[in-house]
BAVEX-889955 format. One record per residue: residue in three letters; x, y, z of N, C-alpha, C in turn. Coordinates in steps of 0.02 Angstrom, whole numbers, padded with zeros to 5 digits, always signed. Layout:
alaXYZXYZXYZ/...
# end
This chain:
unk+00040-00061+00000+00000+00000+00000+00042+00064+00000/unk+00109+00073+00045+00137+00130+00026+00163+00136-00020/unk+00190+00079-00053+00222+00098-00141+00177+00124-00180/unk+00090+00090-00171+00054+00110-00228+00034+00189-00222/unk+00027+00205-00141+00031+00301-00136+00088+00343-00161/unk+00141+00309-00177+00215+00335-00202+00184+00347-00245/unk+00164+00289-00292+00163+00287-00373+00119+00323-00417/unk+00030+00339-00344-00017+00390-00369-00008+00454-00358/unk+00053+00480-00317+00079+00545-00305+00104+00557-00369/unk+00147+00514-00388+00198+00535-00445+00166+00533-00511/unk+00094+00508-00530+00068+00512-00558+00062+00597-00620/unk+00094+00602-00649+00057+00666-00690+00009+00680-00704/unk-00023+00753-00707-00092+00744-00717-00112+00744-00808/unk-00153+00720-00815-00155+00711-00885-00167+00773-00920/unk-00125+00754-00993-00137+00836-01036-00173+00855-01067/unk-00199+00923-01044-00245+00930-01089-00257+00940-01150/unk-00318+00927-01190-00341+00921-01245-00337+00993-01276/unk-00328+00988-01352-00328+01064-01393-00370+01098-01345/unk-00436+01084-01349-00496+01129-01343-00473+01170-01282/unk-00468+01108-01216-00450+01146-01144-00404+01188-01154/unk-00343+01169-01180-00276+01220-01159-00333+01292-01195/unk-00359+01298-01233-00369+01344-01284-00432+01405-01235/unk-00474+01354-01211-00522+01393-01164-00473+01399-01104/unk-00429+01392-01063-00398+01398-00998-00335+01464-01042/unk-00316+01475-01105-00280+01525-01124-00303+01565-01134/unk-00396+01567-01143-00443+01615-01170-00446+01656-01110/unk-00450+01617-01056-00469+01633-00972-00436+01673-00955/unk-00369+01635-00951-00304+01678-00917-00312+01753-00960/unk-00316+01780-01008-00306+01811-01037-00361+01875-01041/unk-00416+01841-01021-00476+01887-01008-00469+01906-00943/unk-00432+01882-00882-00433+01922-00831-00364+01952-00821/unk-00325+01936-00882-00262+01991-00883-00293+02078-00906/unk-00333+02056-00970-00365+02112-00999-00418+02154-00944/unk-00438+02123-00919-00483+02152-00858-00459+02193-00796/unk-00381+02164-00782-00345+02196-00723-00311+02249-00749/unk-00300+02239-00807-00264+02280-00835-00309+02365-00845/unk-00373+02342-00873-00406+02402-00880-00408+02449-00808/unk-00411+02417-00768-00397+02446-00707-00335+02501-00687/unk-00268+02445-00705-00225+02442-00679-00184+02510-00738/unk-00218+02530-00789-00199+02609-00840-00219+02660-00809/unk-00275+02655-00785-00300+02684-00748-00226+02716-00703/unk-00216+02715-00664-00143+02716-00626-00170+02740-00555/unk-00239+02717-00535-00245+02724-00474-00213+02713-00409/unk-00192+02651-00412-00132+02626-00371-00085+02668-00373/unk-00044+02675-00437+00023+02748-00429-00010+02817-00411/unk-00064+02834-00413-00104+02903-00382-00087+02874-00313/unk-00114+02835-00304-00109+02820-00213-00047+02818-00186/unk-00019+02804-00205+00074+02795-00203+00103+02843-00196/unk+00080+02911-00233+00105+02977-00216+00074+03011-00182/unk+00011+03001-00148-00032+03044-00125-00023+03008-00047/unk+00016+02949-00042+00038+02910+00019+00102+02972+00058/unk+00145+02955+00000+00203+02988+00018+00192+03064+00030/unk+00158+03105-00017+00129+03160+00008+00112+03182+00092/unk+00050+03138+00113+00019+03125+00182+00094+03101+00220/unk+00147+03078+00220+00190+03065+00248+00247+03118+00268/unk+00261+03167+00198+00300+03220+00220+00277+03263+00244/unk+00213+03281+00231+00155+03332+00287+00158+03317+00354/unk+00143+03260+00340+00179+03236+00427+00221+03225+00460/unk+00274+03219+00440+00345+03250+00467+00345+03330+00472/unk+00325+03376+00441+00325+03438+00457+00274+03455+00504/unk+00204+03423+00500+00152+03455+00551+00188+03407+00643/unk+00212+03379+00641+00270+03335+00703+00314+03364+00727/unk+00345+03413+00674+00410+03462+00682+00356+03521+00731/unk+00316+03543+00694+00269+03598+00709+00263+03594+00790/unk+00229+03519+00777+00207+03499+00847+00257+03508+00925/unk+00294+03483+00894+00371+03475+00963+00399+03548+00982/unk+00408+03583+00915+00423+03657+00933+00371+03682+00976/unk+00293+03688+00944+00271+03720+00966+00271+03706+01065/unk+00286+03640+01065+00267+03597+01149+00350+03617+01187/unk+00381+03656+01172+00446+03684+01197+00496+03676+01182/unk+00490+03614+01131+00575+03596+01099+00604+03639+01061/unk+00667+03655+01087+00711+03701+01040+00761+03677+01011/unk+00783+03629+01021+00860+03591+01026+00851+03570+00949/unk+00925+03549+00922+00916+03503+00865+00887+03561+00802/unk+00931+03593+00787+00911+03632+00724+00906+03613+00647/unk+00954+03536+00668+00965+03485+00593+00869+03482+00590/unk+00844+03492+00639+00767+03447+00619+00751+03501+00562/unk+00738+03559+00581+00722+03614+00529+00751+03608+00462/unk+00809+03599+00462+00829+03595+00414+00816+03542+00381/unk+00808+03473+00391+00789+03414+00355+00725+03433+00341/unk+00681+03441+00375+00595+03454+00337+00615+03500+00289/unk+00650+03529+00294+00660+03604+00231+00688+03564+00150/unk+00750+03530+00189+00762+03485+00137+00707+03447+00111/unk+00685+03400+00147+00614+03345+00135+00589+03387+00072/unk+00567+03455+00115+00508+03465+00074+00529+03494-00002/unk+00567+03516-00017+00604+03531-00092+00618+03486-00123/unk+00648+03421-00098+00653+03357-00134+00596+03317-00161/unk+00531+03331-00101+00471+03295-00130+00431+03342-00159/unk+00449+03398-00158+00405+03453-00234+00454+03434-00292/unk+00507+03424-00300+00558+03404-00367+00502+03311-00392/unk+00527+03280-00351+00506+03220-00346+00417+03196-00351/unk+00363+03248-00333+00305+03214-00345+00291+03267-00426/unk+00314+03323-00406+00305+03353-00492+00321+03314-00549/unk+00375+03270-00524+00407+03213-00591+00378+03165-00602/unk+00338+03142-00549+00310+03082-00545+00221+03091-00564/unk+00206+03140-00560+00146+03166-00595+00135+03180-00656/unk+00216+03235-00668+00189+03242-00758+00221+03141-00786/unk+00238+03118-00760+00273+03055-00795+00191+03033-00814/unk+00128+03014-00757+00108+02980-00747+00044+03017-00799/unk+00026+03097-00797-00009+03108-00829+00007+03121-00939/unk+00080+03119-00953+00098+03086-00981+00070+03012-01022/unk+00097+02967-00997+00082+02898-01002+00041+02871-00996/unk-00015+02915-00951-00062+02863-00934-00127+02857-00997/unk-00154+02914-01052-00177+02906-01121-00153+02853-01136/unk-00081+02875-01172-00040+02805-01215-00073+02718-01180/unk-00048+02717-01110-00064+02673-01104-00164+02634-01100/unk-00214+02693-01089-00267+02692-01100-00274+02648-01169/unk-00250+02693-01230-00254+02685-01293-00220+02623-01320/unk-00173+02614-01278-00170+02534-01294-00192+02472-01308/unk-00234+02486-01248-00288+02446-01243-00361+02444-01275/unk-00378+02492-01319-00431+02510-01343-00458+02443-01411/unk-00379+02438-01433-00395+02368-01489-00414+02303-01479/unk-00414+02283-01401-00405+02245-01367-00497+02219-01380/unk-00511+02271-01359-00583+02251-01344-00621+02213-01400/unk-00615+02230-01451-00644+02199-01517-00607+02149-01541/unk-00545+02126-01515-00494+02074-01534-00509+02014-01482/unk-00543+02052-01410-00547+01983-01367-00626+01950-01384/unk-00691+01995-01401-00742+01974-01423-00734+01913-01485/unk-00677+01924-01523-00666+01898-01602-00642+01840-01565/unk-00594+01826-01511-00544+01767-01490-00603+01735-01457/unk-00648+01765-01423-00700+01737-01370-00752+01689-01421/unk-00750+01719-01484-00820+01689-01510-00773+01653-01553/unk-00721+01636-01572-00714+01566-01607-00675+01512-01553/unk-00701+01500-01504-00667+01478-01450-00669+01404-01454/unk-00728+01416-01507-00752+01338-01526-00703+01315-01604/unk-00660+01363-01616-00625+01336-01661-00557+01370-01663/unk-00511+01306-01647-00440+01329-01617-00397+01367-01666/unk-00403+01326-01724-00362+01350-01801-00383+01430-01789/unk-00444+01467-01794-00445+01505-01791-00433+01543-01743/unk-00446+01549-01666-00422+01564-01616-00355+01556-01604/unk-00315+01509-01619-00243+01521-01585-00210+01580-01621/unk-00207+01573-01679-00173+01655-01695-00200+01728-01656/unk-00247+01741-01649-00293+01796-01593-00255+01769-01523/unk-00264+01698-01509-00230+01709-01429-00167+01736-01435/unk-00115+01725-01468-00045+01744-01496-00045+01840-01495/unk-00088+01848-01534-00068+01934-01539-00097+01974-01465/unk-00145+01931-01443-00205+01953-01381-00133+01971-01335/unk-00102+01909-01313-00039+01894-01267+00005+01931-01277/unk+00031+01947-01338+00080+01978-01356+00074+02050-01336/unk-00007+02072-01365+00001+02148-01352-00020+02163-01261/unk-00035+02119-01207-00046+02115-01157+00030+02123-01120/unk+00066+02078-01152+00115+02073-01118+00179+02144-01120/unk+00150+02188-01204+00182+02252-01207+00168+02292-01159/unk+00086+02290-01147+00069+02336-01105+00100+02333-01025/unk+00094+02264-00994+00114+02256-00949+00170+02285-00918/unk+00208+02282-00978+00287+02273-00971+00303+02359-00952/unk+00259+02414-01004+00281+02467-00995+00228+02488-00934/unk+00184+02468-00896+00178+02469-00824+00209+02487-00758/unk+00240+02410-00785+00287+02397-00741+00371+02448-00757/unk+00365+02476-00818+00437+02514-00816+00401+02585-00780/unk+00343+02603-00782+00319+02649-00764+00318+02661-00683/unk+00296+02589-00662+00295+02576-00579+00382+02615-00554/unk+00416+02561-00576+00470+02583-00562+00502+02638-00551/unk+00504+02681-00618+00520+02747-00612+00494+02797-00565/unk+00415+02777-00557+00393+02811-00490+00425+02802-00437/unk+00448+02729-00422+00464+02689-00341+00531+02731-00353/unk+00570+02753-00394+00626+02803-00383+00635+02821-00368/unk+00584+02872-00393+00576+02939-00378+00556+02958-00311/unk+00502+02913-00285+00487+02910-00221+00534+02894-00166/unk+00593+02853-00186+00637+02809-00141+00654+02866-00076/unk+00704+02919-00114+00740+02970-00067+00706+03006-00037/unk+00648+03035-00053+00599+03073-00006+00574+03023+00050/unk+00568+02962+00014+00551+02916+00104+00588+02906+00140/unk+00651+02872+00116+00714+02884+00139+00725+02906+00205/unk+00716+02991+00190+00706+03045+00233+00663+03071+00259/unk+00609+03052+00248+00555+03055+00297+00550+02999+00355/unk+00555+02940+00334+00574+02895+00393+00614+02891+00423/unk+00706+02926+00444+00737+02955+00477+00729+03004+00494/unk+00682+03062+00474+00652+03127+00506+00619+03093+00551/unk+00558+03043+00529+00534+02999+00584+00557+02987+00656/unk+00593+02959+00631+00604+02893+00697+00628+02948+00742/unk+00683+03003+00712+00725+03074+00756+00649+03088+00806/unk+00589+03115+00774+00552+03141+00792+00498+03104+00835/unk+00500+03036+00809+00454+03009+00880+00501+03001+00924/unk+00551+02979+00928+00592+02982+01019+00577+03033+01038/unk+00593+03105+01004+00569+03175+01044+00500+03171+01082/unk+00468+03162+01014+00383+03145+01061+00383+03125+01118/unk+00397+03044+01118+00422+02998+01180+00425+03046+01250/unk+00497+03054+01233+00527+03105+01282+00472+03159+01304/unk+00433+03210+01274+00386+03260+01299+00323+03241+01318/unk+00300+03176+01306+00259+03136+01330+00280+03133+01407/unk+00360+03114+01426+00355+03113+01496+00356+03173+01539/unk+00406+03234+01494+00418+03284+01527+00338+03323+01554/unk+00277+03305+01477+00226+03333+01502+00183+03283+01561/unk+00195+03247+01574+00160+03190+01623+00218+03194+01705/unk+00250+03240+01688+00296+03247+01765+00284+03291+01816/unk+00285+03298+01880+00256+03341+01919+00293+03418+01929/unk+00362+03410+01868+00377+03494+01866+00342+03531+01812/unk+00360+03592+01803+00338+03633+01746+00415+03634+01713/unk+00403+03658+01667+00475+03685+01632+00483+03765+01625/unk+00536+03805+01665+00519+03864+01648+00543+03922+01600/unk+00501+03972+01585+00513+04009+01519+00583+04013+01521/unk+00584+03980+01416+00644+03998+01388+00693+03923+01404/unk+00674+03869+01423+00689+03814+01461+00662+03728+01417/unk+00722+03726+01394+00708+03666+01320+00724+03600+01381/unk+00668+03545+01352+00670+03470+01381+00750+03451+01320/unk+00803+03416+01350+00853+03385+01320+00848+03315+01327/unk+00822+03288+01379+00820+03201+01389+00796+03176+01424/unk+00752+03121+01424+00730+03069+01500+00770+02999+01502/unk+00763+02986+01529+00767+02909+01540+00742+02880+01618/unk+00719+02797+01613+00713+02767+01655+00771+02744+01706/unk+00768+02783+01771+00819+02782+01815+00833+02751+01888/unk+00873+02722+01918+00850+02714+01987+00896+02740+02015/unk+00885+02799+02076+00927+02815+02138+00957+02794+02185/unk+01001+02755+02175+01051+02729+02234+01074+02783+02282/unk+01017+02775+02348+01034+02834+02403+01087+02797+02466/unk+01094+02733+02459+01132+02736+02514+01198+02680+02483/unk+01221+02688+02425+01302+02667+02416+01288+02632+02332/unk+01325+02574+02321+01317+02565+02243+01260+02491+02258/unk+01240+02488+02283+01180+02430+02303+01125+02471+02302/unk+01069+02430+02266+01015+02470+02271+00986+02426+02337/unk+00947+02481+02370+00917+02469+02453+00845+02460+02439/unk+00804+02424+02473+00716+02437+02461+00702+02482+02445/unk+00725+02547+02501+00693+02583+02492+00691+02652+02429/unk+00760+02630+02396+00769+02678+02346+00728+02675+02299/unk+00734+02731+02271+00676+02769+02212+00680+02749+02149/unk+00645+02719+02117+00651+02714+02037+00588+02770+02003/unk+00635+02782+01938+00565+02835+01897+00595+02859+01847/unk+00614+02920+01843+00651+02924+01766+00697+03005+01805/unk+00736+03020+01754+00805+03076+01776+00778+03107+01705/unk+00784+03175+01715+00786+03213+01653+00838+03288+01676/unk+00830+03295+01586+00865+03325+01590+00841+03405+01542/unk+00865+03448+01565+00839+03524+01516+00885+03546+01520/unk+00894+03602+01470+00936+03643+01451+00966+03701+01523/unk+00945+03695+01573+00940+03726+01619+00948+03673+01690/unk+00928+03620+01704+00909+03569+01785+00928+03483+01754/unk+00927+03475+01802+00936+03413+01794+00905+03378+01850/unk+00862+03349+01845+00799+03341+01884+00776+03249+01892/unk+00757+03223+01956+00751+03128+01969+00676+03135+02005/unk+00652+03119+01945+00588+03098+01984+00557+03029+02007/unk+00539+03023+02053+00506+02939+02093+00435+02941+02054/unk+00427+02883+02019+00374+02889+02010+00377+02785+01979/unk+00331+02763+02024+00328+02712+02037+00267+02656+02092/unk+00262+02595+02074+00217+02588+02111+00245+02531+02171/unk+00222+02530+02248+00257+02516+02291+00209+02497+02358/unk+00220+02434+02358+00189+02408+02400+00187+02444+02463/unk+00099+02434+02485+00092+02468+02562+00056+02415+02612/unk+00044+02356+02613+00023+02300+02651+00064+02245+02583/unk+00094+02192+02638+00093+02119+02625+00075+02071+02670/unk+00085+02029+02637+00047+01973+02678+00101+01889+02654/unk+00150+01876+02703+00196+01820+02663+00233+01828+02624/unk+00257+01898+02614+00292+01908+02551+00240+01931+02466/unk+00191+01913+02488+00141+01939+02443+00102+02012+02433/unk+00113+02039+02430+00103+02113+02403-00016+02132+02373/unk-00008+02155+02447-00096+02139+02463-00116+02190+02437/unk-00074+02277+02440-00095+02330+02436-00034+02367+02409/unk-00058+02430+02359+00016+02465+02321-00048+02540+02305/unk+00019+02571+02320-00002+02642+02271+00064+02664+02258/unk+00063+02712+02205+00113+02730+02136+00135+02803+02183/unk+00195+02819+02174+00226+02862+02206+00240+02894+02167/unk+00234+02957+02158+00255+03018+02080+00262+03092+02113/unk+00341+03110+02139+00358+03148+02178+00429+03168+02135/unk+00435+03237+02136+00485+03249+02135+00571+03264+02164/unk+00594+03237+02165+00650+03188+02236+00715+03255+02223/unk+00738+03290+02140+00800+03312+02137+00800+03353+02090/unk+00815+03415+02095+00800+03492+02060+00859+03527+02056/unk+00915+03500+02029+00965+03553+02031+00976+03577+01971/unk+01024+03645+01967+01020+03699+01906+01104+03656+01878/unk+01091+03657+01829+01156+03648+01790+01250+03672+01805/unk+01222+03744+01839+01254+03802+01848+01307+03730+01917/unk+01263+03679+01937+01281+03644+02034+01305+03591+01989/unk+01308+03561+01949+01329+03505+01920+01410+03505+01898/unk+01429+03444+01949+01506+03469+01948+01520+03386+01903/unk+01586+03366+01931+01608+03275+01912+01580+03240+01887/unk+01560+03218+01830+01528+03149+01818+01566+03090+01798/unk+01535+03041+01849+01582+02978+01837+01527+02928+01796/unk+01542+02901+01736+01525+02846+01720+01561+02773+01730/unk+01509+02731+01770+01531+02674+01792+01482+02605+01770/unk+01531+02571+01731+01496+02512+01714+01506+02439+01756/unk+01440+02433+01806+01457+02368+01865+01445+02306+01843/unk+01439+02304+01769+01436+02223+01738+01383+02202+01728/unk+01378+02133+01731+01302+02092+01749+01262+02100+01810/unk+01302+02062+01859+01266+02083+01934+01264+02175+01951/unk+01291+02224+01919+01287+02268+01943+01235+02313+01896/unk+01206+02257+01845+01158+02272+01796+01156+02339+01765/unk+01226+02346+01734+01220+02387+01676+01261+02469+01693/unk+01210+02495+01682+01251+02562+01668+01234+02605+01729/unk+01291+02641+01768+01279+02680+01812+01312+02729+01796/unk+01304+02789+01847+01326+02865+01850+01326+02905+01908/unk+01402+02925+01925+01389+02957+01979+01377+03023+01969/unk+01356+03064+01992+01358+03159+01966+01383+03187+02059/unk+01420+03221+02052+01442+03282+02114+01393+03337+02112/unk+01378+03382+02162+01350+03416+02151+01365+03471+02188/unk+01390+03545+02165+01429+03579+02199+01381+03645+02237/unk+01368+03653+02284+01324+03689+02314+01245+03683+02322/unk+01216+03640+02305+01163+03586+02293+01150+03558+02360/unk+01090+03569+02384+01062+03534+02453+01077+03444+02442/unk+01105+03421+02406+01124+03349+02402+01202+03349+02343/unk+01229+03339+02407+01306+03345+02364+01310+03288+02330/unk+01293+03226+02318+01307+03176+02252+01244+03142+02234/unk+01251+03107+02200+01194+03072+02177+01224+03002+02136/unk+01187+02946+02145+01220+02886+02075+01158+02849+02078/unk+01157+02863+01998+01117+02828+01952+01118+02767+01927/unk+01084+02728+01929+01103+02673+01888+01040+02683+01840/unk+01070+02679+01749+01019+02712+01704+00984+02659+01651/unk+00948+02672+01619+00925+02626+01569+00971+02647+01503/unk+00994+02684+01489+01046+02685+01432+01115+02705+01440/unk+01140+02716+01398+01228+02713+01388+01230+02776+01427/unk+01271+02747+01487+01290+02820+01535+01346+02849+01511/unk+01397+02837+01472+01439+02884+01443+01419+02932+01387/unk+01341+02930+01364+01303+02952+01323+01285+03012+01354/unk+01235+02994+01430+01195+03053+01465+01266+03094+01484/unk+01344+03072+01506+01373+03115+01533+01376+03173+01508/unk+01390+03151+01442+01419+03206+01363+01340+03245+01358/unk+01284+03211+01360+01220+03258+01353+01226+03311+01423/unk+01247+03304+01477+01228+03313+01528+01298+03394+01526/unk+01357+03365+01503+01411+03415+01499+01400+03455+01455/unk+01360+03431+01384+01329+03495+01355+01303+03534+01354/unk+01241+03508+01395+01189+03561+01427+01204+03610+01452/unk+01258+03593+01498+01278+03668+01548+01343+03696+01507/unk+01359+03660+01454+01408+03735+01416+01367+03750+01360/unk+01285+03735+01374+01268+03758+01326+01277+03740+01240/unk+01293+03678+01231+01288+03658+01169+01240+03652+01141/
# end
């Protein structure tokens, strides 16, 4: 029994007869002609540019957005939307006249079609006569196709570099978001003339390089002006066995100093067990002379953000 399932697998399926191949070439070919009438149309490439359009608008109305919410920093941003947007007026102007161009020609292509597939359709019952019609039907389908597809292309070009750069305007511009998402969800204000530079998720080691129960986790930011640790976290207030019966979220502001008090920074990396990246900061006339961080990102990163800030970079 399993040889004879070998042998009906391997079985070929039998070939078809004139008539079939002739109606299954008639087929294929009537719903090439059909997608096609569509597909001159160039609705799809309208959408394609009118995508990318809605995309660089939105990198500029994002830019709009962040400025207007206090960000000053980062002047490359201005300048890339400025760029963006000159590249994709060069770039959709080209891709419009290409398309309004071509797209007749290719209409008119197809216009012979229609009275050539009625003629192939009605001798379907006689191949001698039909196979020459399937032959030219295919042939001129496959011209059309072809300059479609050179058409697609030249658009996807043209389009390439403007996305390019809009999706690295992107990504620049949602971290910012990110970031003012927390600065606006924190219990300081920011004050006039006073740009958000950075957050991150942080924990306060208050009593040595071990973190203690009772120390604070929440996030450290940073402005052009303070450098600021807020607790904000949720923290058990009844257990029961080690089981945690009752909690409320703690969202206090713990550390407010001006840039002007920010002296030493040590970046210190404690490994695995010391899980990652820490930072000490000095603090020179500051109701809390040090502080160490242990951070969620590259602390030789925040030092250099942190030393810029106060010379003002």
């Amino acid at each position: 029994m399993p040889n004879q399932a070998i042998d009906d697998k391997a079985t070929p399926a039998p070939a078809l007869s004139p008539m079939e191949q002739l109606a299954k070439d008639i087929n294929e070919l009537q719903a090439r002609y059909e997608d096609l009438q569509n597909k001159v149309k160039l609705g799809d490439l309208r959408q394609q540019v009118s995508q990318a359009a809605d995309q660089v608008k939105a990198v500029a109305d994002t830019l709009t957005s962040v400025r207007g919410r206090g960000y000053t920093l980062d002047k490359g941003l201005d300048e890339g939307v400025s760029s963006l947007n000159g590249q994709w007026a060069q770039a959709q102007a080209a891709a419009v006249k290409q398309m309004d161009e071509q797209a007749p020609a290719l209409a008119a292509s197809l216009q012979p079609l229609e009275s050539r597939m009625l003629m192939m359709v009605a001798a379907s019952t006689n191949p001698a006569v039909a196979q020459p019609m399937v032959a030219v039907v295919r042939t001129t389908l496959d011209a059309v196709e072809k300059r479609l597809k050179t058409l697609a292309e030249s658009i996807a070009a043209l389009l390439k570099a403007p996305a390019e750069q809009a999706k690295a305007l992107e990504a620049r511009l949602s971290t910012i978001n990110d970031m003012l998402k927390l600065f606006a969800e924190a219990t300081f204000k920011l004050q006039p003339g006073e740009s958000p530079v950075a957050v991150e998720r942080a924990a306060w080691f208050r009593h040595g390089d071990k973190k203690a129960d009772d120390d604070p986790d929440g996030f450290i930011f940073l402005t052009t002006r303070r450098l600021l640790f807020e607790q904000n976290e949720k923290v058990a207030t009844k257990k029961f066995l080690f089981i945690t019966t009752a909690s409320e979220t703690i969202h206090q502001l713990l550390l407010d100093v001006p840039l002007a008090q920010v002296g030493a920074i040590t970046p210190r990396d404690m490994g695995f067990l010391g899980l990652g990246e820490h930072m000490d900061i000095v603090f020179d006339g500051a109701a809390v002379p040090s502080a160490h961080f242990q951070l969620g990102a590259d602390n030789v990163k925040w030092q250099k953000m942190i030393e810029d800030a106060k010379a003002g970079a």
